[in-house]
C-alpha positions as CSV (number, residue, x, y, z in Angstrom):
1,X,-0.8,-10.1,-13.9
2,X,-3.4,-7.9,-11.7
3,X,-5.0,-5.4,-13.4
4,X,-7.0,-3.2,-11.0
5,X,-9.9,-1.0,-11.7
6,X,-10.9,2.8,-11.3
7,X,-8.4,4.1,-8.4
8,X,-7.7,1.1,-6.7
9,X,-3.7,-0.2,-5.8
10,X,-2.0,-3.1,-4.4
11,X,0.8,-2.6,-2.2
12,X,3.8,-4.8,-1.2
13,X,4.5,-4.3,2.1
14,X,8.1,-3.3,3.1
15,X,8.9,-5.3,6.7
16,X,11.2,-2.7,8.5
17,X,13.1,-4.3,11.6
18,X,11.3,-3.2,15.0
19,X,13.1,-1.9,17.5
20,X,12.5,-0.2,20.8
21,X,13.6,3.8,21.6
22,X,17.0,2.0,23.1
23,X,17.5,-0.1,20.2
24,X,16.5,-3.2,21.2
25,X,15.6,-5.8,18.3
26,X,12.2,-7.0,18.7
27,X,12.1,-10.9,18.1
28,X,8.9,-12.2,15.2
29,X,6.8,-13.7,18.3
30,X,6.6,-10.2,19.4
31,X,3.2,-8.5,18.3
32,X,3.6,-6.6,15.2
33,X,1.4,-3.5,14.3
34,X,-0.1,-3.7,10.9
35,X,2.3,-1.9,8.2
36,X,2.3,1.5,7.1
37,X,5.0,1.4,4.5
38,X,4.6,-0.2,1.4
39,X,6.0,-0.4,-2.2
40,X,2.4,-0.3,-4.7
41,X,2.6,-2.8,-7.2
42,X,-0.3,-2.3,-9.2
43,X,-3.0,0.9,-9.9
44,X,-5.9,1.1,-11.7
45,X,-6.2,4.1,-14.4
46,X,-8.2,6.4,-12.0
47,X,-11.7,7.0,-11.1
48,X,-14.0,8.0,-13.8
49,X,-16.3,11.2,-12.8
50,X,-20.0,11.6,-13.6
51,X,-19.6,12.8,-16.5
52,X,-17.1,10.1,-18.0
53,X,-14.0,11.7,-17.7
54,X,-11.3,10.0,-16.0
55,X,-9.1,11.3,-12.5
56,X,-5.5,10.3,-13.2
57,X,-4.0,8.9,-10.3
58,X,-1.5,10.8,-8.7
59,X,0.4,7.8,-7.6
60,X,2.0,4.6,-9.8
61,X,3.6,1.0,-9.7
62,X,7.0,1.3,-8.5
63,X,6.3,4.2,-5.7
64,X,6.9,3.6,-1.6
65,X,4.0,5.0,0.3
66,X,3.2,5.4,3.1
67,X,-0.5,4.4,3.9
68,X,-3.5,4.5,6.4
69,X,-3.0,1.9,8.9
70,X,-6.5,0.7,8.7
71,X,-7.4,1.6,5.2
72,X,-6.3,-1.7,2.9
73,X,-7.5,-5.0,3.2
74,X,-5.2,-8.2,3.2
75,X,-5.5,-10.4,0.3
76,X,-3.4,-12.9,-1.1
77,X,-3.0,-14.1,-4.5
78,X,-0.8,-17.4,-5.8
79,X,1.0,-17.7,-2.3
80,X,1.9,-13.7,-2.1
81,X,0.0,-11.2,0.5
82,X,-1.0,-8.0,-0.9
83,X,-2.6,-4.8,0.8
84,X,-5.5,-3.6,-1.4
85,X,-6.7,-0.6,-0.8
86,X,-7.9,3.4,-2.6
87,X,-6.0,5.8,-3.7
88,X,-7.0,7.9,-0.4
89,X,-5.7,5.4,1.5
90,X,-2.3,6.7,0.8
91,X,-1.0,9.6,2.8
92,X,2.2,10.8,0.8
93,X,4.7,9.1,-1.9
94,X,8.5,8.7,-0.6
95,X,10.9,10.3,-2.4
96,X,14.7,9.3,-2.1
């Protein structure tokens, strides 16, 4: 198990099928732009404050996200890829 630190998250990214405005199905060889969806899989407890007290996080494991396209790095751990990244990295929580 991951157990990140201060207000850090991994994300899972969610692969959504690309398609162009006519609804054509773009094949894998075709380019893809890094993801902006994701499903976080692990967070850390929050960032601590000077003096000592804790900021909860306002997101948690199980949430879809949506997240800065530049702001995680890539990482992968025992064969599966992870996004690693901030809490403000994530730009809003999707609710269904």
């Amino acid at each position: 198990m991951i157990k990140p630190l201060s207000n850090h998250i991994f994300i899972e990214v969610i692969e959504e099928e690309k398609k162009t405005e006519s609804g054509i199905v773009l094949p894998e060889t075709v380019e893809k732009e890094k993801p902006v969806k994701g499903k976080i899989v692990f967070a850390g407890p929050g960032k601590m404050k000077e003096n000592g007290e804790r900021i909860p996080m306002s997101v948690k494991a199980g949430d879809v996200v949506l997240f800065k396209k530049y702001g995680p790095d890539e990482i992968e751990i025992e064969g599966k890829k992870y996004l690693v990244g901030e809490e403000e990295d994530i730009l809003a929580v999707l609710e269904f």
